[in-house]
CHARMM internal coordinates of N, CA and C (Angstrom, degrees):
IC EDIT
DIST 1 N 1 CA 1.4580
DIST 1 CA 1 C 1.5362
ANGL 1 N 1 CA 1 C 108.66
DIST 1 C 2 N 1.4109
ANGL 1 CA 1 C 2 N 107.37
DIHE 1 N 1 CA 1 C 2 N 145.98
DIST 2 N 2 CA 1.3168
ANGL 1 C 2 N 2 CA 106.01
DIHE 1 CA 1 C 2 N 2 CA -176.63
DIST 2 CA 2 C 1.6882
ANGL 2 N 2 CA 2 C 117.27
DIHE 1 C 2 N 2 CA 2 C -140.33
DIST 2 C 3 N 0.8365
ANGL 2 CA 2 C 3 N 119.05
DIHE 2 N 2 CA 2 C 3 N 147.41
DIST 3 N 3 CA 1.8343
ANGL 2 C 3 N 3 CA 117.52
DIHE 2 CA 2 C 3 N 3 CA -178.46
DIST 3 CA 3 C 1.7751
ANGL 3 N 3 CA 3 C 89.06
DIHE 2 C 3 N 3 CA 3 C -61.50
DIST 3 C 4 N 1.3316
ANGL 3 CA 3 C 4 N 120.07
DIHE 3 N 3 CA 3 C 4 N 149.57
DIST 4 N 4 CA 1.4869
ANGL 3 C 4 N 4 CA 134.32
DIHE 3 CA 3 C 4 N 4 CA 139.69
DIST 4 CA 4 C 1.4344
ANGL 4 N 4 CA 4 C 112.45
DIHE 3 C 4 N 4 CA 4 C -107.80
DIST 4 C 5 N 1.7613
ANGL 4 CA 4 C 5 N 96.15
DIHE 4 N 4 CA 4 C 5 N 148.69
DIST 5 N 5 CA 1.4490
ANGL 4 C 5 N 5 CA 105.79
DIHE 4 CA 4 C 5 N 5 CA 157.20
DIST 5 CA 5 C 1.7511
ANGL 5 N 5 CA 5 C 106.96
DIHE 4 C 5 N 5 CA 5 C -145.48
DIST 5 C 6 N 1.1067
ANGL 5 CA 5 C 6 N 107.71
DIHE 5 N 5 CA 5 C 6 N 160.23
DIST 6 N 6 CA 1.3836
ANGL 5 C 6 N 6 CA 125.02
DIHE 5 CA 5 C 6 N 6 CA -168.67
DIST 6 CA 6 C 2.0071
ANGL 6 N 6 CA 6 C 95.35
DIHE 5 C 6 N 6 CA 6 C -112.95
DIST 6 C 7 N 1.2877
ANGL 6 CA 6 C 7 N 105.66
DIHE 6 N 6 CA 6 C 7 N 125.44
DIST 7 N 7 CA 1.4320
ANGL 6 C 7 N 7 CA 125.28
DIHE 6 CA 6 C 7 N 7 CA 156.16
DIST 7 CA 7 C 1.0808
ANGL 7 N 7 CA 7 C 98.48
DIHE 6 C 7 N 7 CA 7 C -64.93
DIST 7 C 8 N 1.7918
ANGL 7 CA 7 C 8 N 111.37
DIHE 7 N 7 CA 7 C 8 N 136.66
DIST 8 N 8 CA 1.5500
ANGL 7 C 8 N 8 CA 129.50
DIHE 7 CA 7 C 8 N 8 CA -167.25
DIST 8 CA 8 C 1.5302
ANGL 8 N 8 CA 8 C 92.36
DIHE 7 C 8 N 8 CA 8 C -101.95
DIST 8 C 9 N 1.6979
ANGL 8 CA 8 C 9 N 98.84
DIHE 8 N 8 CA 8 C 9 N -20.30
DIST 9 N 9 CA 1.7356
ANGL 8 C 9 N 9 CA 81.58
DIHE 8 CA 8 C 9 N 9 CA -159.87
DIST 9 CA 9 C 1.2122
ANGL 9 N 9 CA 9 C 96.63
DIHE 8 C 9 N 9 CA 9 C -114.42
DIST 9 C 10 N 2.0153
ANGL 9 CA 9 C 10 N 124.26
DIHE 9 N 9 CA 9 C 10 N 132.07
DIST 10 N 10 CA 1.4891
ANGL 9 C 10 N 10 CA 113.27
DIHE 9 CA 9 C 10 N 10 CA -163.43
DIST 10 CA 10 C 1.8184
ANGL 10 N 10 CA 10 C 111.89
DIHE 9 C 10 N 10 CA 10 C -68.40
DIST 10 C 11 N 1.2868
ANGL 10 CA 10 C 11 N 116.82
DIHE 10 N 10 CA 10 C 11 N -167.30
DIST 11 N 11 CA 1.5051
ANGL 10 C 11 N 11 CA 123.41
DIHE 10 CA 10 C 11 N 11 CA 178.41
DIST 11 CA 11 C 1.2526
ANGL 11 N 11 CA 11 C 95.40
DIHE 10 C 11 N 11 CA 11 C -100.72
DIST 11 C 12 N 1.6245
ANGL 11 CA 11 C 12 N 141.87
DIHE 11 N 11 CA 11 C 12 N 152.97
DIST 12 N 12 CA 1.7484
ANGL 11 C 12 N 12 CA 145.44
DIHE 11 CA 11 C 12 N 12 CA 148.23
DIST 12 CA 12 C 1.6369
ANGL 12 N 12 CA 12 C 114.02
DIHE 11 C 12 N 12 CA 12 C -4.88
DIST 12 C 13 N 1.7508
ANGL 12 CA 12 C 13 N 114.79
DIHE 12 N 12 CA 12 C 13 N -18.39
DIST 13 N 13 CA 1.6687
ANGL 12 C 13 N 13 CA 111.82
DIHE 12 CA 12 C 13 N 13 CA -138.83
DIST 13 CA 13 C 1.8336
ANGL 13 N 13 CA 13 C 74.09
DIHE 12 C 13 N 13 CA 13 C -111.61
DIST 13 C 14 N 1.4525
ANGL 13 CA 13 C 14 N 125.11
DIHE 13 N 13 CA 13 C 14 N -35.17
DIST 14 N 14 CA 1.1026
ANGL 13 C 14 N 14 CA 138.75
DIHE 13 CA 13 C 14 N 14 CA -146.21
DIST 14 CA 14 C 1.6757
ANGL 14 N 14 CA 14 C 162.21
DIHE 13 C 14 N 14 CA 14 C 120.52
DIST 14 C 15 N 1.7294
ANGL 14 CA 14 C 15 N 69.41
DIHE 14 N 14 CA 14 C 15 N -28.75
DIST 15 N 15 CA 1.8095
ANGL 14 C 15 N 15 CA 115.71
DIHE 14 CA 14 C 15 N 15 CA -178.19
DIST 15 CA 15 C 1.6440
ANGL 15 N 15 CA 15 C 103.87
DIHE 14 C 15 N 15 CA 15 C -68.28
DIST 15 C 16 N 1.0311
ANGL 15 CA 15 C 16 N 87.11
DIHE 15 N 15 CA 15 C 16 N 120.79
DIST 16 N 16 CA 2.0521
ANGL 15 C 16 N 16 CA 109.73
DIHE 15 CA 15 C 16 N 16 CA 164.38
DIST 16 CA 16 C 1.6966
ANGL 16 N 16 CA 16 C 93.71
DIHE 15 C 16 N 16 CA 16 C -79.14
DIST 16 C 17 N 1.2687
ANGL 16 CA 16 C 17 N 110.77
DIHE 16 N 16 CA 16 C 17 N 126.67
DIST 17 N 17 CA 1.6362
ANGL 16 C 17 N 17 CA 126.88
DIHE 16 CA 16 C 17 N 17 CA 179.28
DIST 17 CA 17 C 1.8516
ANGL 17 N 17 CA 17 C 96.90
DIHE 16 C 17 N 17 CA 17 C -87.04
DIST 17 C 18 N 1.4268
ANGL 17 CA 17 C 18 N 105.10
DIHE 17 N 17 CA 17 C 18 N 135.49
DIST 18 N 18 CA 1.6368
ANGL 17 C 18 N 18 CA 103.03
DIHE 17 CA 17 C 18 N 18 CA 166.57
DIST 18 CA 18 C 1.5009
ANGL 18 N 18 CA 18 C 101.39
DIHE 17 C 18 N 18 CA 18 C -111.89
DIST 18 C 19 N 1.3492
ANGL 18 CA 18 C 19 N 135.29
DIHE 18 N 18 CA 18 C 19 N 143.11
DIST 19 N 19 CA 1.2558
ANGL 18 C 19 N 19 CA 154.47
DIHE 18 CA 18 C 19 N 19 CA 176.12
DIST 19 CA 19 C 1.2729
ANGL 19 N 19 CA 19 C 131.11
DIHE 18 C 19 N 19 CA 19 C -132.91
DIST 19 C 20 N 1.1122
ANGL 19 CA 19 C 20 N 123.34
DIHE 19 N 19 CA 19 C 20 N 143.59
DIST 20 N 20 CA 1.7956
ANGL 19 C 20 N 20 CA 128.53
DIHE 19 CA 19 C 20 N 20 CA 178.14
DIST 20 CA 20 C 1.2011
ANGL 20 N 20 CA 20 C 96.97
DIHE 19 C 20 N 20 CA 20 C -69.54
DIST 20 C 21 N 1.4576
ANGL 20 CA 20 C 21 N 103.72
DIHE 20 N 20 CA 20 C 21 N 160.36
DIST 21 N 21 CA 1.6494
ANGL 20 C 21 N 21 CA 109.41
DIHE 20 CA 20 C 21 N 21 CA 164.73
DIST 21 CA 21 C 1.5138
ANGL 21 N 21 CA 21 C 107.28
DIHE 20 C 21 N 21 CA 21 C -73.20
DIST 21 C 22 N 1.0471
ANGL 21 CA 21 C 22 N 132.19
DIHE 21 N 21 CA 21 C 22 N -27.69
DIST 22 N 22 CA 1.5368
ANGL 21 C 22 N 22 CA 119.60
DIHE 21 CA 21 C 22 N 22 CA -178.53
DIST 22 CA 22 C 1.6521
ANGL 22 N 22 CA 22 C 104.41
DIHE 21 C 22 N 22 CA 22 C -102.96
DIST 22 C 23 N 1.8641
ANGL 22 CA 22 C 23 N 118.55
DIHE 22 N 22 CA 22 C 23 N 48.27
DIST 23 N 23 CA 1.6184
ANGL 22 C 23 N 23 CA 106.90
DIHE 22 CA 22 C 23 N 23 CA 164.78
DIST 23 CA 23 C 1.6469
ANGL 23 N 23 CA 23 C 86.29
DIHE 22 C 23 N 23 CA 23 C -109.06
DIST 23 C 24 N 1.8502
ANGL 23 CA 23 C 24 N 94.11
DIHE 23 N 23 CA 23 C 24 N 156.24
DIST 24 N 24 CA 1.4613
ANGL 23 C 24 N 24 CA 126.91
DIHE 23 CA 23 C 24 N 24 CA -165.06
DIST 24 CA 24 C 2.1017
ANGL 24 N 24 CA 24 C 82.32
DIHE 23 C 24 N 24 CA 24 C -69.30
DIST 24 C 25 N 1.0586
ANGL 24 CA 24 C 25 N 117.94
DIHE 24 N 24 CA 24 C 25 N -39.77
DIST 25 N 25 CA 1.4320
ANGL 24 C 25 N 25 CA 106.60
DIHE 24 CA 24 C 25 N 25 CA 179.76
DIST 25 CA 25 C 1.4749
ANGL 25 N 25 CA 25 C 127.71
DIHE 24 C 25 N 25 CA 25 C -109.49
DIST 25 C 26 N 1.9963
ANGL 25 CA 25 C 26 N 104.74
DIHE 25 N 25 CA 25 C 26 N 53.20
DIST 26 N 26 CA 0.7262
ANGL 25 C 26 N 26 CA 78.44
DIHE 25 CA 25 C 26 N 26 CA 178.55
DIST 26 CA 26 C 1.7456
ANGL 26 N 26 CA 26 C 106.35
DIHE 25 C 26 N 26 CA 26 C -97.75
DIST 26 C 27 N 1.5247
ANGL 26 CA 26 C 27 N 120.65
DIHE 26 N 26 CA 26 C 27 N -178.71
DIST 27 N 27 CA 1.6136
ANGL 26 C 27 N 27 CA 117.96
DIHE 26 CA 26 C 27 N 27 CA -159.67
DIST 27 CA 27 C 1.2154
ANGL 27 N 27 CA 27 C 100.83
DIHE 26 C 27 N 27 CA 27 C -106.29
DIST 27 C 28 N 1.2527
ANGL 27 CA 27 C 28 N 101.60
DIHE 27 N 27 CA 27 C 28 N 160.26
DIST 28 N 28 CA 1.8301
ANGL 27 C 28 N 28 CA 115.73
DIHE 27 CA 27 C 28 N 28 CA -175.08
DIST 28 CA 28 C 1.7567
ANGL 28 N 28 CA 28 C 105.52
DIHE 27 C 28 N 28 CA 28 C -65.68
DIST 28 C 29 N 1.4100
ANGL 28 CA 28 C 29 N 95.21
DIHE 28 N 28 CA 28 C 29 N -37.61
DIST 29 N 29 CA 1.6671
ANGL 28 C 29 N 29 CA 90.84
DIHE 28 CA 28 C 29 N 29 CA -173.16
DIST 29 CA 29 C 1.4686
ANGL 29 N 29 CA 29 C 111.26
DIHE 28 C 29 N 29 CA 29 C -111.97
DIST 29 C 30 N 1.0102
ANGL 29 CA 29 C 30 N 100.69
DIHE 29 N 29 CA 29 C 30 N 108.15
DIST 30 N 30 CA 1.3643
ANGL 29 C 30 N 30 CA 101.47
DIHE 29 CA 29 C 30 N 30 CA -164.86
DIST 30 CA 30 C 1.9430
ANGL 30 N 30 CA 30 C 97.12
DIHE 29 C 30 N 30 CA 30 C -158.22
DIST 30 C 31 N 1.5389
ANGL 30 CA 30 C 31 N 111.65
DIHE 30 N 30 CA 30 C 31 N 169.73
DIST 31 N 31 CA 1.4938
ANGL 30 C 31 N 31 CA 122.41
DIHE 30 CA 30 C 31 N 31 CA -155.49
DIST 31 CA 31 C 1.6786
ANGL 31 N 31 CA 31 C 99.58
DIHE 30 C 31 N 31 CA 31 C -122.84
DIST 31 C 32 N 1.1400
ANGL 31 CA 31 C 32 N 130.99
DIHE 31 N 31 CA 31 C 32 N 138.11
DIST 32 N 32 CA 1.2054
ANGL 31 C 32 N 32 CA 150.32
DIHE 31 CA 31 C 32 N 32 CA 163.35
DIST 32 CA 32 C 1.5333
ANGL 32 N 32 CA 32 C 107.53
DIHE 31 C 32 N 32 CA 32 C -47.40
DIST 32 C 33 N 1.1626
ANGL 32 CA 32 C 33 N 131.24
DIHE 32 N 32 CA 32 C 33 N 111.06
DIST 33 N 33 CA 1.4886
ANGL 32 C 33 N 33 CA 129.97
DIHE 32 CA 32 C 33 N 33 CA 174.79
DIST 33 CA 33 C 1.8992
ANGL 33 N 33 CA 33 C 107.60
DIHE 32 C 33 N 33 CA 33 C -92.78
DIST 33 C 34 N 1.1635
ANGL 33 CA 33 C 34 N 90.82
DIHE 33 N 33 CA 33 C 34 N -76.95
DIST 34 N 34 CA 1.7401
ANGL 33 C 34 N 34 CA 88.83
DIHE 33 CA 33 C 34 N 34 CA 172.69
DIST 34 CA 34 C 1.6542
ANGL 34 N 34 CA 34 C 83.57
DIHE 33 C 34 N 34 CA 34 C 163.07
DIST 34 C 35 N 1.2663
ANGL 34 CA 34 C 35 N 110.82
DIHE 34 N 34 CA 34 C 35 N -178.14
DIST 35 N 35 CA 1.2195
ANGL 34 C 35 N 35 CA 132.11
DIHE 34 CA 34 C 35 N 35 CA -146.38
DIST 35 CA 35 C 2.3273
ANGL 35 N 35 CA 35 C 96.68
DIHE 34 C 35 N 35 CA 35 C -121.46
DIST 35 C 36 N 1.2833
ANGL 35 CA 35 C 36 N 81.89
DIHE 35 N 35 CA 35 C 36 N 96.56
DIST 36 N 36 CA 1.8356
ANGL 35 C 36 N 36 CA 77.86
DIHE 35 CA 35 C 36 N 36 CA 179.30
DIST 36 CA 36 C 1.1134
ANGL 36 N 36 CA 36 C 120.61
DIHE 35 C 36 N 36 CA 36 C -135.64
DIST 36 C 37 N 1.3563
ANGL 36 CA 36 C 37 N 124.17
DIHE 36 N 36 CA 36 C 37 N 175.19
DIST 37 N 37 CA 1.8023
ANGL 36 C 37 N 37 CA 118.85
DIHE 36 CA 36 C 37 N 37 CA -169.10
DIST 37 CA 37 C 1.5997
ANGL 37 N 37 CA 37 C 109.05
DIHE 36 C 37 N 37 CA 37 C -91.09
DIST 37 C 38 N 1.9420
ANGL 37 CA 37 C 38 N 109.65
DIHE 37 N 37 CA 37 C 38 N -14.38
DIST 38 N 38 CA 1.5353
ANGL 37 C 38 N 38 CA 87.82
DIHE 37 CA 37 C 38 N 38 CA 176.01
DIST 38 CA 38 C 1.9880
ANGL 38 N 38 CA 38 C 94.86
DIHE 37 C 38 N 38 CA 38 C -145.04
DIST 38 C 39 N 1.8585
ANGL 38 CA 38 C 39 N 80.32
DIHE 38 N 38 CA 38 C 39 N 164.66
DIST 39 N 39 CA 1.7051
ANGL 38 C 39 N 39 CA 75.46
DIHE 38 CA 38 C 39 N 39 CA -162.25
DIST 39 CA 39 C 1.5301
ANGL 39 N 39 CA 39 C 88.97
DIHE 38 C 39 N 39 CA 39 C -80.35
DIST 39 C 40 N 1.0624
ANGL 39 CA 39 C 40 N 145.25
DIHE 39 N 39 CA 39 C 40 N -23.05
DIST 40 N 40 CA 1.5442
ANGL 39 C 40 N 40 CA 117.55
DIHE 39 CA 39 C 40 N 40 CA 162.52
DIST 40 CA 40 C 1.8535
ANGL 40 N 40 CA 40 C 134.13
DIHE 39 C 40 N 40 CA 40 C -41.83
DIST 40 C 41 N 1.5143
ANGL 40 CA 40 C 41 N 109.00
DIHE 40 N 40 CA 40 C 41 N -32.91
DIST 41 N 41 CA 1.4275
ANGL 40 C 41 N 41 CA 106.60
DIHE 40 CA 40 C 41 N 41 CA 168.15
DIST 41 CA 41 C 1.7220
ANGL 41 N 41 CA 41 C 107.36
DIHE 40 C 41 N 41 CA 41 C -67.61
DIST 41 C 42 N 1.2264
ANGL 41 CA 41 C 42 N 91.64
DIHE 41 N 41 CA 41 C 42 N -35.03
DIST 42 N 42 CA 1.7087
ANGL 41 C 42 N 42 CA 102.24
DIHE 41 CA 41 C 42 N 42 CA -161.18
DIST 42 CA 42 C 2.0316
ANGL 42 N 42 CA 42 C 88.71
DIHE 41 C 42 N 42 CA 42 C -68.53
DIST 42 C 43 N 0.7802
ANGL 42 CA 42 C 43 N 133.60
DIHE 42 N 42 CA 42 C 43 N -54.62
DIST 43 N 43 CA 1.5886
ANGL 42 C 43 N 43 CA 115.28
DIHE 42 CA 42 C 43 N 43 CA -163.86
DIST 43 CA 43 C 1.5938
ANGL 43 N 43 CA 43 C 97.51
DIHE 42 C 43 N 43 CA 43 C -82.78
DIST 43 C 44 N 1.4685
ANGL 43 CA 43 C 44 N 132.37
DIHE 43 N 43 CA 43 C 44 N -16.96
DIST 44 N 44 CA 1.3711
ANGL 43 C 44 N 44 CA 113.47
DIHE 43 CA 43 C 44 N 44 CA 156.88
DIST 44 CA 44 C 1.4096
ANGL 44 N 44 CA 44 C 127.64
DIHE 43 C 44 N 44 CA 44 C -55.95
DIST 44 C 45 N 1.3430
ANGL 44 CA 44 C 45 N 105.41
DIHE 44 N 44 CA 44 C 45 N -35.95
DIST 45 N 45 CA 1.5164
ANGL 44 C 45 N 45 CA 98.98
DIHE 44 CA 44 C 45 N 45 CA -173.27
DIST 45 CA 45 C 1.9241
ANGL 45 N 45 CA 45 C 98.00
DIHE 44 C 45 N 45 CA 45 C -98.11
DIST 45 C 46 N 1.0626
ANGL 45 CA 45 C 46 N 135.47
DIHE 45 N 45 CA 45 C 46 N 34.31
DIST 46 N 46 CA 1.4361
ANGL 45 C 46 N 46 CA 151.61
DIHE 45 CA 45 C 46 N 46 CA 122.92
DIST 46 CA 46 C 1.0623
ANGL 46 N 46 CA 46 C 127.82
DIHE 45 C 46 N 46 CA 46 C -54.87
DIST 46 C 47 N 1.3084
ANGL 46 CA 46 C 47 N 112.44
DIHE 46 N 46 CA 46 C 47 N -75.91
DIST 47 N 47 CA 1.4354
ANGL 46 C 47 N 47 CA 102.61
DIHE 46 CA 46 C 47 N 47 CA 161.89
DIST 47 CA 47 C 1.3788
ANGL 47 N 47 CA 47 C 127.70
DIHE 46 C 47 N 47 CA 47 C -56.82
DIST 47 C 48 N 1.0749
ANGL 47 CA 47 C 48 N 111.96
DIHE 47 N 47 CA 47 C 48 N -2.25
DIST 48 N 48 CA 1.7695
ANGL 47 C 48 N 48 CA 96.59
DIHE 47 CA 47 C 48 N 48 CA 163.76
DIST 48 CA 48 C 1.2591
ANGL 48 N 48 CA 48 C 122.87
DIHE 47 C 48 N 48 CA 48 C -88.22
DIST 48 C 49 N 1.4887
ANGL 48 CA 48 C 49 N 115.50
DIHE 48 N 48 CA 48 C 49 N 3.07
DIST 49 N 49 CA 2.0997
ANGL 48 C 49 N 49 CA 123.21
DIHE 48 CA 48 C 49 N 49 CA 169.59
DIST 49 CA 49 C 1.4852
ANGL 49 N 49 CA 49 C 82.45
DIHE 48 C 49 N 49 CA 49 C -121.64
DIST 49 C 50 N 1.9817
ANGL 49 CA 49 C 50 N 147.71
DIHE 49 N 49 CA 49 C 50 N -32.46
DIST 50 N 50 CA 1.5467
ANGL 49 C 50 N 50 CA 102.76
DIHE 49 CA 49 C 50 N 50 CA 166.71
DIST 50 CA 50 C 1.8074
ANGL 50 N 50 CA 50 C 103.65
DIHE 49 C 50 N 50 CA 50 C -154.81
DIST 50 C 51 N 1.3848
ANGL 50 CA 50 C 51 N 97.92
DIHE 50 N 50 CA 50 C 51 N 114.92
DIST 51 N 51 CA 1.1342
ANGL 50 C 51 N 51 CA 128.68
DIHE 50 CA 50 C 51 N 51 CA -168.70
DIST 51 CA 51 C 1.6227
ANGL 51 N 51 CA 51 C 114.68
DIHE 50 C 51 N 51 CA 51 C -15.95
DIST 51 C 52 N 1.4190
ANGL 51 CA 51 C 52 N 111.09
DIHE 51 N 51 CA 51 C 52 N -48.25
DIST 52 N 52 CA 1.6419
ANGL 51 C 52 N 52 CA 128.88
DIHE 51 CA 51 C 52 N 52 CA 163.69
DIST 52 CA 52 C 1.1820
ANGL 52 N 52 CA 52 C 127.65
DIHE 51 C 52 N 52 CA 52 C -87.09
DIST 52 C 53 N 1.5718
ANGL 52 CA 52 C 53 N 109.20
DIHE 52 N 52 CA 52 C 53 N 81.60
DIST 53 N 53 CA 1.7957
ANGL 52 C 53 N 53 CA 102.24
DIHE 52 CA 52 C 53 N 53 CA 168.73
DIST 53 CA 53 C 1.5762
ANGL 53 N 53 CA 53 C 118.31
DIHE 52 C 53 N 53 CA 53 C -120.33
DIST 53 C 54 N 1.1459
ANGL 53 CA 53 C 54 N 94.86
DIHE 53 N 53 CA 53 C 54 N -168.11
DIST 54 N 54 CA 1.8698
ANGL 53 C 54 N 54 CA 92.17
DIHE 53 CA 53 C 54 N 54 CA -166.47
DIST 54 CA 54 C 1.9983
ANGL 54 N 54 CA 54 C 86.99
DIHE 53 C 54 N 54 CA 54 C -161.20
DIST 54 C 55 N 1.2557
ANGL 54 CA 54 C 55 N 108.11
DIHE 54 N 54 CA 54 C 55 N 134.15
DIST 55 N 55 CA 1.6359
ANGL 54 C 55 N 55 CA 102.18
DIHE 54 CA 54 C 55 N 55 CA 166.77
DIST 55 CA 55 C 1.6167
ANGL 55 N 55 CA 55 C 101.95
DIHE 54 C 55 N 55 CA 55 C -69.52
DIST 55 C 56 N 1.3688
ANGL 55 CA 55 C 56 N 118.53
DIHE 55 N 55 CA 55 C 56 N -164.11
DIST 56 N 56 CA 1.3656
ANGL 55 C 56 N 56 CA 130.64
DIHE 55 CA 55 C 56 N 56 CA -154.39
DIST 56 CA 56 C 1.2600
ANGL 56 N 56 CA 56 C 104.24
DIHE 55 C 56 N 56 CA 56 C -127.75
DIST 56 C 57 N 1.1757
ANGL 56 CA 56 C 57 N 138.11
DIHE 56 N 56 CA 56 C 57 N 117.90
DIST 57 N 57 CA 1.5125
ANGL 56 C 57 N 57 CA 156.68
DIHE 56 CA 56 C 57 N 57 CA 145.83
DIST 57 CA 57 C 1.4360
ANGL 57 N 57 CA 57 C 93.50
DIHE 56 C 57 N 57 CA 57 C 23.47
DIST 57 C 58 N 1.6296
ANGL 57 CA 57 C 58 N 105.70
DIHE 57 N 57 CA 57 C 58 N -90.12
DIST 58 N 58 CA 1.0314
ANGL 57 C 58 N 58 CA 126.43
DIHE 57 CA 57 C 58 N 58 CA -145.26
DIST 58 CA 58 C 1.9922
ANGL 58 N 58 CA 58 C 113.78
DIHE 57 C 58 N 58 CA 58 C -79.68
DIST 58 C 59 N 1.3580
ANGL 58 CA 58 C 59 N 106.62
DIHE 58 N 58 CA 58 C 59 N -27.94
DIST 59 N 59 CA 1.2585
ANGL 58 C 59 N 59 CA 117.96
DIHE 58 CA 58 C 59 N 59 CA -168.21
DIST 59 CA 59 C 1.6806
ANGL 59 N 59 CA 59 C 124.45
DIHE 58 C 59 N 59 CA 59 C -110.90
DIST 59 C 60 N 1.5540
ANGL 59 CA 59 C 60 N 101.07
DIHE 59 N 59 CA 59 C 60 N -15.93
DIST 60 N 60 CA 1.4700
ANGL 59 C 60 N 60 CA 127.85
DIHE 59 CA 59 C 60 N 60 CA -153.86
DIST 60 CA 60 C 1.2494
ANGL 60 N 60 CA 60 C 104.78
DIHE 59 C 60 N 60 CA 60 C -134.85
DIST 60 C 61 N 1.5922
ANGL 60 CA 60 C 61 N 125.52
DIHE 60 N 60 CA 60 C 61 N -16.25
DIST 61 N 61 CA 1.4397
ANGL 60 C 61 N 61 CA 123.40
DIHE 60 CA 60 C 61 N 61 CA -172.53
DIST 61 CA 61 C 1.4045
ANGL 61 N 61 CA 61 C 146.65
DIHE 60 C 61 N 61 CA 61 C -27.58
DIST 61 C 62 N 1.9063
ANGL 61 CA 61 C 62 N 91.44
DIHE 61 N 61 CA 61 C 62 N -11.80
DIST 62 N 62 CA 1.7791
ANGL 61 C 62 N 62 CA 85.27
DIHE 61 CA 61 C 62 N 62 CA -175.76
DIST 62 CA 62 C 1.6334
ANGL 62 N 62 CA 62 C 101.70
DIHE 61 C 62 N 62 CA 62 C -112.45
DIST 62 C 63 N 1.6042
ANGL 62 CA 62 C 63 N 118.37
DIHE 62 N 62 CA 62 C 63 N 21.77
DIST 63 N 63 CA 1.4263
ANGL 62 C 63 N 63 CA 158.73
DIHE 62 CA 62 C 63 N 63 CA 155.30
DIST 63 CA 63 C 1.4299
ANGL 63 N 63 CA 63 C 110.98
DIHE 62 C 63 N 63 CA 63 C -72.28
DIST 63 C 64 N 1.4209
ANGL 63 CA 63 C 64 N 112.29
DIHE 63 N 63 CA 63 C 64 N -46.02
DIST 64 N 64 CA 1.8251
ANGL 63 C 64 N 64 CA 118.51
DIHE 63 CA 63 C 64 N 64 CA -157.81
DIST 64 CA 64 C 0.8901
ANGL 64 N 64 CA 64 C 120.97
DIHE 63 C 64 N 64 CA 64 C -72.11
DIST 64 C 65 N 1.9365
ANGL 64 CA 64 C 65 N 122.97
DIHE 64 N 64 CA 64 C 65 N 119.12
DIST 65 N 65 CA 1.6907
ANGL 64 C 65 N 65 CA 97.52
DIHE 64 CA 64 C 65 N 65 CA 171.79
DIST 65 CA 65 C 1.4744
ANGL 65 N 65 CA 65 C 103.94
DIHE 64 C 65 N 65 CA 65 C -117.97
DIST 65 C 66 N 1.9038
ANGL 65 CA 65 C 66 N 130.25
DIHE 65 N 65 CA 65 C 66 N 142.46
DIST 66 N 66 CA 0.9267
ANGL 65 C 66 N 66 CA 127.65
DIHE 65 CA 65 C 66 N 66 CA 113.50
DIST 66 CA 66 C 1.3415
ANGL 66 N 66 CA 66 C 112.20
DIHE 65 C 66 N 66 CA 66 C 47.08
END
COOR INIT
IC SEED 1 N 1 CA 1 C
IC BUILD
């Protein structure tokens, strides 16, 4: 299980980034997701506060698209 958070502020592409509490990026402004065992629940329930998300490279990777 892991803390989520959602980037408040989108990327150039559009995408709201989802992140663990312990990724090296995660952002200052950013939204409380909830606390789950996979980053696929965790960026579903993202898009339900912002329509475009994507997990995170580094923290979320088997989440990330391209």
């Amino acid at each position: 299980m892991a803390f989520y958070y959602v980037n408040d502020e989108a990327q150039p592409n559009g995408d709201h980034e989802v992140h663990t509490d312990a990724c090296v990026h995660l952002p200052a402004k950013r939204t409380y997701v909830g606390n789950f065992a996979t980053c696929h629940v965790a960026v579903a329930e993202a898009k339900k506060i912002y329509r475009h998300c994507n997990g995170c490279y580094s923290c979320a990777s088997a989440c990330h698209t391209p």
